[in-house]
C-alpha positions in Angstrom: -24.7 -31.6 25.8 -23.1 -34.8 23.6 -21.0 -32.0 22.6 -19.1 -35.2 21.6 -21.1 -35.2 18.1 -19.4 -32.4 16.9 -15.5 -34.2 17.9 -15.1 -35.2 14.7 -16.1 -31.7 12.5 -14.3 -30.4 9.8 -12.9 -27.0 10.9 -13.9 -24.1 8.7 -11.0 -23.1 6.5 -8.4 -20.1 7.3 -10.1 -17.2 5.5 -7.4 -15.3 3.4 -8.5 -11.8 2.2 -4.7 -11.5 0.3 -1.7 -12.8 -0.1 0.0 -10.7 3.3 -2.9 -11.1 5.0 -2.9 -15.0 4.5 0.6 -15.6 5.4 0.2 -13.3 8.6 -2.4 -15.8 9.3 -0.7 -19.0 8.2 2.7 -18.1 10.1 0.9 -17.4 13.6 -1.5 -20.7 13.3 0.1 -23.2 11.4 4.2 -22.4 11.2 5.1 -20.6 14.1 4.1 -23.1 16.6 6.6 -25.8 14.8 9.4 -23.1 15.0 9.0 -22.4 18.7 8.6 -26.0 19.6 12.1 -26.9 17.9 14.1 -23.8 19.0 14.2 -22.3 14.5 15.2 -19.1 15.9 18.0 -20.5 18.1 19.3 -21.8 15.0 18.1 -19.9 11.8 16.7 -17.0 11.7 14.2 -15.2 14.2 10.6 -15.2 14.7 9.1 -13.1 12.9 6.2 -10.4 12.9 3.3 -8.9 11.8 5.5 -5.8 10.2 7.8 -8.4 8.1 4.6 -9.5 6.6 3.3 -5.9 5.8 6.7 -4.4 5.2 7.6 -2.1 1.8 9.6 -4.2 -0.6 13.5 -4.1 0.5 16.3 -2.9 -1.3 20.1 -4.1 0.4 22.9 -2.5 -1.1 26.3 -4.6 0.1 30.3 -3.7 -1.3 33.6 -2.7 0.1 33.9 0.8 1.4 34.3 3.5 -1.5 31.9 1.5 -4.1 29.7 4.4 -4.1 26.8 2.3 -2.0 25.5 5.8 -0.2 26.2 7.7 -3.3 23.7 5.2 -5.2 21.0 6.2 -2.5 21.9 9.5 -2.7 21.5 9.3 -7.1 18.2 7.2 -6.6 16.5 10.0 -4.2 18.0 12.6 -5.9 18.6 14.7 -2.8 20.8 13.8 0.9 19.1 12.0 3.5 19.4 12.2 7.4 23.1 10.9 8.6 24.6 11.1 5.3 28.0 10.9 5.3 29.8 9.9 2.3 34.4 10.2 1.4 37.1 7.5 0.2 37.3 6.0 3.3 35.0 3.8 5.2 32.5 6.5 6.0 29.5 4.4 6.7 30.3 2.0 9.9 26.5 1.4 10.2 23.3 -0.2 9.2 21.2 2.8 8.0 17.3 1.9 6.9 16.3 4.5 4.7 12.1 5.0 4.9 9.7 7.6 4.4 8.8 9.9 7.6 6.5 12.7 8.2 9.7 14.9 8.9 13.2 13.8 9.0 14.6 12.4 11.6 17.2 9.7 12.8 15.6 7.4 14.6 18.7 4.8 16.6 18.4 1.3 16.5 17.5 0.8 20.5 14.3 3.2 19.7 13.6 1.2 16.3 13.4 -2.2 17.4 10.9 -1.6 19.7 8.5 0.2 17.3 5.7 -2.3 16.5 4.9 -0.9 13.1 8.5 -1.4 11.7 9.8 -4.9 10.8 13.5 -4.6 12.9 12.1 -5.9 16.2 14.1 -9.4 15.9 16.9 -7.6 15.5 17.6 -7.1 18.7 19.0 -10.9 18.9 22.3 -9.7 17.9 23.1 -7.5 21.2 23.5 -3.6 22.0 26.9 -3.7 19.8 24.9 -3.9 16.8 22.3 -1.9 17.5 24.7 0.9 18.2 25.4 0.5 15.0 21.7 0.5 13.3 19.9 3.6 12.4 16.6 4.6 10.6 16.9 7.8 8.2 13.2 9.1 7.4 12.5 11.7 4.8 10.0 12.7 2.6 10.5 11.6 -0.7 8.6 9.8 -3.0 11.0 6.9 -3.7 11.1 5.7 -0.5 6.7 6.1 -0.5 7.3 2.6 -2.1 10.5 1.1 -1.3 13.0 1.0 1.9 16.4 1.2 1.2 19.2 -0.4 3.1 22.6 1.1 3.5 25.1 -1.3 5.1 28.9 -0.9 6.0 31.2 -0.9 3.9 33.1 -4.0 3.6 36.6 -3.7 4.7 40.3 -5.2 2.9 43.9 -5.5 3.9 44.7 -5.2 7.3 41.1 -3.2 8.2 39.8 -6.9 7.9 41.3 -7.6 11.4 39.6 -4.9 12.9 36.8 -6.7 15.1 33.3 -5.1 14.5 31.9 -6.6 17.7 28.6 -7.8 16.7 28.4 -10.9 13.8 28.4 -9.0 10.9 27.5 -11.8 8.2 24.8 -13.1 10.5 22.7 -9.3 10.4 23.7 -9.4 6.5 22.2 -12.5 6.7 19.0 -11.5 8.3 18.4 -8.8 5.8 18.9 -11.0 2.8 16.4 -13.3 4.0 13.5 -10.2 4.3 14.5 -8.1 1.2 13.3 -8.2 -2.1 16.9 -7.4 -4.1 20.8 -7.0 -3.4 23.0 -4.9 -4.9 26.0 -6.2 -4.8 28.2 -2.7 -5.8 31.8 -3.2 -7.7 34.0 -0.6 -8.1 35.7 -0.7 -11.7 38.8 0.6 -10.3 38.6 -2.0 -7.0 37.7 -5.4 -8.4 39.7 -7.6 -5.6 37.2 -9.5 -3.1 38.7 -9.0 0.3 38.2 -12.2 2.3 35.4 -10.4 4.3 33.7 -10.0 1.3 33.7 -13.0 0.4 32.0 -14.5 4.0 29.6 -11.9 3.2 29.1 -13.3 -0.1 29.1 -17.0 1.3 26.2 -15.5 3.1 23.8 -14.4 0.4 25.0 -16.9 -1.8 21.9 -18.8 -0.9 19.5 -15.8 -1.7 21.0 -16.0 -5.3 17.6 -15.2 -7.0 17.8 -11.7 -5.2 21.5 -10.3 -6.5 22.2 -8.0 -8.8 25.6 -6.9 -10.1 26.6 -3.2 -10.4 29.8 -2.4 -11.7 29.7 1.5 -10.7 32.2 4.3 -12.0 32.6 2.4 -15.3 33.1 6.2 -16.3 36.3 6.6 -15.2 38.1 4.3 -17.8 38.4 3.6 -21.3 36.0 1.8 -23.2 39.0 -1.0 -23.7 40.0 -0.9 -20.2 35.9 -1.0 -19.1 36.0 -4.6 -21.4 38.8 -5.6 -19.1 37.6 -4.6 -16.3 34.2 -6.4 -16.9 35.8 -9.9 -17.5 38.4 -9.3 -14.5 35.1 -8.5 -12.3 33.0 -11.7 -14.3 36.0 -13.9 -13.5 36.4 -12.9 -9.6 32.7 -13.4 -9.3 33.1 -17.0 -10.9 35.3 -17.9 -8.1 32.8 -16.9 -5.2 29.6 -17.3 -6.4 29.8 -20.7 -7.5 26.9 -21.0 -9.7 26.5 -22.2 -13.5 24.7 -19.2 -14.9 26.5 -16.4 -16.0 25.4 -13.0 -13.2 23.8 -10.2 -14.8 25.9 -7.1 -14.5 24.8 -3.6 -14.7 27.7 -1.4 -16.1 27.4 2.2 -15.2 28.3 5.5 -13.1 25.1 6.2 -10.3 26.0 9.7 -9.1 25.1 13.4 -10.5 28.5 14.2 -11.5 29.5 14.9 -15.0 30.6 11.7 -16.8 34.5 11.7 -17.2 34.8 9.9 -20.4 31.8 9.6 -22.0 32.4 7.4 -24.7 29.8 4.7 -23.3 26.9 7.5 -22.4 24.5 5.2 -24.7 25.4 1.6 -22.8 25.2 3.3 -19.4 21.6 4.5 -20.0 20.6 1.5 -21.4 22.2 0.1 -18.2 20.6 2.2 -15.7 16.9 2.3 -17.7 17.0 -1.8 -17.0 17.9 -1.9 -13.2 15.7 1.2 -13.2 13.0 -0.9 -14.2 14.4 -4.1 -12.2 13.7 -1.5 -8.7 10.7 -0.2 -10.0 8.7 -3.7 -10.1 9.4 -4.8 -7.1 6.0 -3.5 -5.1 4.2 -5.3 -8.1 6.5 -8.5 -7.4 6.4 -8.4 -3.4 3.5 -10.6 -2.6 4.9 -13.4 -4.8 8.6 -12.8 -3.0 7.1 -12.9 0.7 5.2 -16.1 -0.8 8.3 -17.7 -2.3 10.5 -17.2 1.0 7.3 -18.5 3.4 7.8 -21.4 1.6 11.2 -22.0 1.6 11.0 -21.4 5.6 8.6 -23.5 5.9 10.5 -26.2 4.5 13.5 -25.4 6.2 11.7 -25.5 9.7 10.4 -29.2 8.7 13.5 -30.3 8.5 15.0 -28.6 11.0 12.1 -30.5 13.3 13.3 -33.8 11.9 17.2 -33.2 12.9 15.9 -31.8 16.5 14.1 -34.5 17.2 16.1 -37.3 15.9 19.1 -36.2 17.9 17.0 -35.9 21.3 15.4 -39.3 20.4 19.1 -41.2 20.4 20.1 -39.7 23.4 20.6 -42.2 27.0 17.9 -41.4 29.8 20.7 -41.6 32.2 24.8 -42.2 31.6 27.5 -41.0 28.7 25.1 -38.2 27.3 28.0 -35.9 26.5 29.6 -39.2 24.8 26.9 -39.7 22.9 26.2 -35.8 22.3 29.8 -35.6 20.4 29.4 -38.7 18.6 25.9 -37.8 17.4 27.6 -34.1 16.2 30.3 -35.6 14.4 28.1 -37.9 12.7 25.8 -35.3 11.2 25.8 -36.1 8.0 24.7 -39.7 8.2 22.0 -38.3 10.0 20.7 -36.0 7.2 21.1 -39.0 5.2 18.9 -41.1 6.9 16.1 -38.4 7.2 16.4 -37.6 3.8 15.7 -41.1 2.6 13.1 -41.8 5.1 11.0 -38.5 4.3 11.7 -38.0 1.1 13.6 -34.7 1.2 15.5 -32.8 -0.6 19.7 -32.3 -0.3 19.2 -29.1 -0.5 16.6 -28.3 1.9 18.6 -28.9 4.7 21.1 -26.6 6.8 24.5 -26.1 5.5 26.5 -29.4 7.9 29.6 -27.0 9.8 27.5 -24.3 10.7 24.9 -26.2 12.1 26.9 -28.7 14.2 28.6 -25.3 15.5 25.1 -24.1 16.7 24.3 -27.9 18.4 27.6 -28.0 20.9 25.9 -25.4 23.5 22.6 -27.8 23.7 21.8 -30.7 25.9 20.2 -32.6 23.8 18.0 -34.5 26.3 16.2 -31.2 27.2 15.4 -30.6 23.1 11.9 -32.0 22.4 11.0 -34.8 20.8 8.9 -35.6 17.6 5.3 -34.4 17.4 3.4 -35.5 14.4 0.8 -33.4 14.8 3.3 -30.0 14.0 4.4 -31.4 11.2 0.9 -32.5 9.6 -0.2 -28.8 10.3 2.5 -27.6 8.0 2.2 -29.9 5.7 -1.5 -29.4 5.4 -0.7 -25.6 5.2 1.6 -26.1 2.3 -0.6 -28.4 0.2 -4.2 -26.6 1.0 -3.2 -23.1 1.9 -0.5 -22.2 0.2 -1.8 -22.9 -3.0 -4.7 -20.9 -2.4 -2.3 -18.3 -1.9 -0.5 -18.9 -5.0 -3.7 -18.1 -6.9 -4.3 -15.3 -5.7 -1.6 -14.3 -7.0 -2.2 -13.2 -10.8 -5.2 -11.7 -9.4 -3.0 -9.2 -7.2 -0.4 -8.7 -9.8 -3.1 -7.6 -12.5 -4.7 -5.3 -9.7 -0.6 -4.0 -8.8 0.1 -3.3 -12.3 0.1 0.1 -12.2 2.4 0.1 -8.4 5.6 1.5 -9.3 8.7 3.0 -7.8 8.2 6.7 -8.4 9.8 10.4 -7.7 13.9 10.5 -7.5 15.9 9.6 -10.5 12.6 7.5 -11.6 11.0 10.6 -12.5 12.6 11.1 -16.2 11.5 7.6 -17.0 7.7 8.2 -15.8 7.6 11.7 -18.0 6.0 11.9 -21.2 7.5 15.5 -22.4 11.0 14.9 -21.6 13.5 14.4 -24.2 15.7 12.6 -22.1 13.3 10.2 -20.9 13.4 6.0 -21.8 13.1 5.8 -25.1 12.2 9.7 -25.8 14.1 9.5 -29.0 11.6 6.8 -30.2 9.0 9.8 -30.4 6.9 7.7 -28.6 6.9 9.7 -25.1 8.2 13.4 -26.4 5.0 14.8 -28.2 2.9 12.2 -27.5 -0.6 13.1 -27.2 0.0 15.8 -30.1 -2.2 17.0 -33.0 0.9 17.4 -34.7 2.8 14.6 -37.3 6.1 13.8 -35.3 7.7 12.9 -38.8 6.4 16.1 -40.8 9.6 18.1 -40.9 11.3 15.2 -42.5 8.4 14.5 -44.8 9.6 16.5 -47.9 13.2 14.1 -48.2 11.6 10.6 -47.4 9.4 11.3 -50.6 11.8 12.4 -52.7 12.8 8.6 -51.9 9.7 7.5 -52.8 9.3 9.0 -56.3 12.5 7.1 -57.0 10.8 3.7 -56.2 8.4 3.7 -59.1 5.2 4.3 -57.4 2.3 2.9 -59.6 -0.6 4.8 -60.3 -2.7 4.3 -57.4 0.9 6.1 -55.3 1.9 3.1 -54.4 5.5 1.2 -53.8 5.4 -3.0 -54.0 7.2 -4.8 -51.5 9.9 -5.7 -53.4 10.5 -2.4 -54.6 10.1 -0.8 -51.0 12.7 -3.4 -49.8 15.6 -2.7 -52.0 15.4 0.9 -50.4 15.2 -0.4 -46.6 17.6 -3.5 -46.8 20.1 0.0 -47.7 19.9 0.9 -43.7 21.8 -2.6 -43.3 19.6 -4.2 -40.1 18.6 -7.5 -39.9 15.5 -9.1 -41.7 13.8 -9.7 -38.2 13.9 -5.9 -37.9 12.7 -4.7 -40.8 10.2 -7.2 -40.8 8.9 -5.4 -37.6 9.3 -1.9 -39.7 7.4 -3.0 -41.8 4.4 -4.7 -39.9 3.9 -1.3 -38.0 3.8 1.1 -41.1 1.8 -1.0 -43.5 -0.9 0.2 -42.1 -3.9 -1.1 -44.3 -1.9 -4.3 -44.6 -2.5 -4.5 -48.3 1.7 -5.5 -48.9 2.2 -2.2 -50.0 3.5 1.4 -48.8 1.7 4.7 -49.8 3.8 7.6 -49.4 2.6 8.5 -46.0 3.4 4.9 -45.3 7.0 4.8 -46.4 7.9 8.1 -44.5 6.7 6.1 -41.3 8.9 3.0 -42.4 12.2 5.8 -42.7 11.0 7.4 -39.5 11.4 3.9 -37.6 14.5 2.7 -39.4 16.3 6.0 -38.2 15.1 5.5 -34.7 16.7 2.0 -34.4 19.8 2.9 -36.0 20.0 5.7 -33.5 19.9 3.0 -30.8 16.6 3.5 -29.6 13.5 0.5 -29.5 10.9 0.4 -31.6 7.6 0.6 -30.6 4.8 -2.5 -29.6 2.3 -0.4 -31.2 2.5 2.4 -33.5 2.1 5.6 -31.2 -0.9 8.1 -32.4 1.6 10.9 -33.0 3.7 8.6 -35.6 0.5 7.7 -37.1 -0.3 9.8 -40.8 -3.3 12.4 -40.1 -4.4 10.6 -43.6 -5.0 7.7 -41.5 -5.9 8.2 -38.2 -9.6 7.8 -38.2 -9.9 4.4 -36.2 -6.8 4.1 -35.5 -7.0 6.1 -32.2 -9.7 4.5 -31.1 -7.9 0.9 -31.5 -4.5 2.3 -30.0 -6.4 3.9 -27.2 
């Protein structure tokens, strides 16, 4: 009864506990309905599910065959996997998803689409020929507790090129690198030439820019002069395919347990590795933001696909020359985006690359595709003005609450230990002792103040700046540096240094010139006992 009154109420608001759980939400009430309505998965990219949502961050590693991509999984784990094969020659024909599992176990790709709590299902678009050629390797290991790992064929050259794989290739590459949170594009430094398959593949992820990252693997194997060759032979290649204005970031290393052939560059590959170490490592804190960045970008993409789909079925005849018309309306494509783009406002690059898409139109009648429904499009746009930025913050809240999420176990494990001399900046003395009663720079304390005394302490045994600075200018780094030096071991910030002092000034010089970083905050252990009442409490 005059249940009419309530016609007009203002419907309660989509409660989002999270981030995931708010886009699961916002994808089933407010996108998905526009996507099925104008055929998105017909022509980008599948529906998707509630697994692609709550999925592990994504790691896709892409090259030609013998870059060492199954190698690299094999490094990061630190121990072989379930269907590991690995040799110079195209060893891995496959798509191989590498997870944690109870027990190990290759699971094939017919059986892993249809498992619910795994985010493959839409992959079953691209037919039994593919899915031949899709595996799942579970394990137990802790890498892979936080972090799936994709290994992909390896991309073929010369005359292998014309060896059909039967399924479209660049279209699953291109499903991945819409879902994963980084690719690894692999190089070999003896193999720099990109093979024209490579390059499609390339084409393909070229849009997913944000998401690549560079390695230039078995940089061992050649000369330090032939490695600077190499690197600008490989930067100039790159130039050529990835046609973008900013300079790609390239990690220069060897990512295998072998012994290093020339090892020359041991200090720039560990300063390599220790940065895309700690590139992999954020990506659980980073995920909820990624899924959030690429929800959006679908989103627009599906708005504009709606506009296409149902411009082209409103010019259509009702009854005679529809073909006619269909091929005229193809070929002028680009007058359409035009027109759309002017008349909404859009962005040029929002909308579907022009070849492709008229490729994906000839198959349709366009008097069965539907016609424009406002309603769809208000929904989303609502969504991405209201909701969405809800989402977005949410977002430092998440982050500060993930700080502590990591990629752990495998090759991360030296980084994560605090008593292992090879660990990320061990030779700081930050990590190795840490947590010590001991003074890290007591052996050395005897020759640092037989530096002092030369200084001219005055009678209180002190050294003035000035005095202090002729000795430190004598290790030859720059101003900035010694500025920090010097912030960190005056430590009663009186512009002076005490002999305890000075010893921690030469402690930190000697650990920059051996190529390590210097610390935010001076680390208790570095700390004089003379002076570490407070101070622990304050580093603590």
């Amino acid at each position: 009864m005059f249940s009419w009154l309530n016609k007009h109420e203002k419907k309660d608001p989509i409660v989002l506990q999270s981030v995931v759980d708010g886009l699961k939400k916002l994808y089933k009430t407010k996108l998905r309905p526009l996507e099925e309505h104008y055929l998105f998965n017909d022509f980008h990219s599948p529906l998707m599910s509630d697994a692609d949502f709550t999925a592990k961050p994504m790691v896709l590693l892409v090259g030609q065959y013998s870059t060492g991509k199954t190698t690299f999984i094999k490094y990061l784990l630190e121990q072989d996997f379930p269907g590991l094969r690995i040799g110079p020659e195209p060893t891995t024909d496959s798509f191989i998803a590498v997870m944690h599992g109870d027990h190990d176990q290759v699971i094939p790709g017919n059986a892993l689409i249809v498992d619910p709590f795994k985010q493959f299902q839409s992959l079953g678009v691209f037919g039994n020929a593919f899915l031949n050629r899709l595996y799942c390797s579970e394990l137990q290991n802790k890498v892979v507790e936080s972090i799936t790992i994709i290994d992909t064929p390896g991309i073929l050259s010369g005359e292998k090129q014309s060896v059909s794989r039967g399924y479209d290739f660049t279209g699953v590459l291109k499903w991945f690198a819409e879902r994963v949170d980084r690719i690894i594009l692999l190089f070999d430094a003896h193999k720099l030439d990109i093979s024209d398959e490579f390059q499609r593949s390339i084409d393909v992820l070229r849009e997913y820019d944000e998401k690549i990252r560079i390695v230039l693997n078995k940089a061992d194997m050649v000369t330090t002069q032939q490695l600077m060759r190499v690197y600008g032979a490989l930067m100039w290649s790159l130039g050529k395919v990835i046609n973008t204005p900013e300079v790609s970031r390239v990690y220069i290393g060897s990512f295998w347990d072998e012994p290093l052939q020339n090892d020359e560059n041991r200090r720039l590959f560990e300063a390599e590795s220790q940065d895309l170490f700690a590139d992999i490592q954020s990506l659980p804190r980073n995920a909820a933001l990624r899924k959030l960045n690429d929800f959006i970008k679908r989103a627009r993409l599906a708005k504009v696909h709606a506009y296409i789909i149902s411009s082209l079925r409103e010019q259509m005849p009702s009854m005679f020359g529809k073909e006619k018309k269909k091929e005229q309306l193809i070929n002028n494509l680009g007058e359409l985006y035009r027109k759309i783009q002017k008349e909404h406002n859009i962005s040029p690059g929002d909308f579907p690359p022009i070849s492709k898409f008229q490729a994906k139109l000839k198959p349709y009648d366009f008097s069965k595709l539907h016609s424009f429904k406002q309603k769809l499009i208000d929904d989303v746009d609502k969504m991405l003005q209201t909701e969405v930025t809800r989402l977005m913050s949410m977002i430092p809240k998440e982050n500060e609450s993930n700080m502590s999420i990591s990629v752990r176990g495998g090759a991360f494990t030296v980084g994560d230990s605090v008593h292992n001399p090879f660990a990320t900046g061990a030779g700081e003395g930050i990590q190795f002792g840490a947590g010590s009663d001991d003074w890290i720079i007591a052996p050395n304390k005897d020759k640092y103040d037989r530096i002092f005394e030369t200084l001219n302490p005055d009678a209180n045994g002190k050294v003035t700046g000035s005095n202090a600075k002729r000795e430190l200018v004598k290790s030859k780094l720059p101003n900035t540096v010694l500025g920090r030096i010097w912030k960190l071991s005056d430590l009663d910030k009186d512009g002076m240094l005490d002999a305890d002092e000075f010893a921690v000034a030469m402690h930190l010089i000697n650990i920059k010139l051996d190529g390590n970083e210097l610390p935010v905050e001076l680390p208790i252990h570095v700390v004089p006992p003379s002076k570490r009442k407070g101070y622990s409490l304050e580093y603590d």
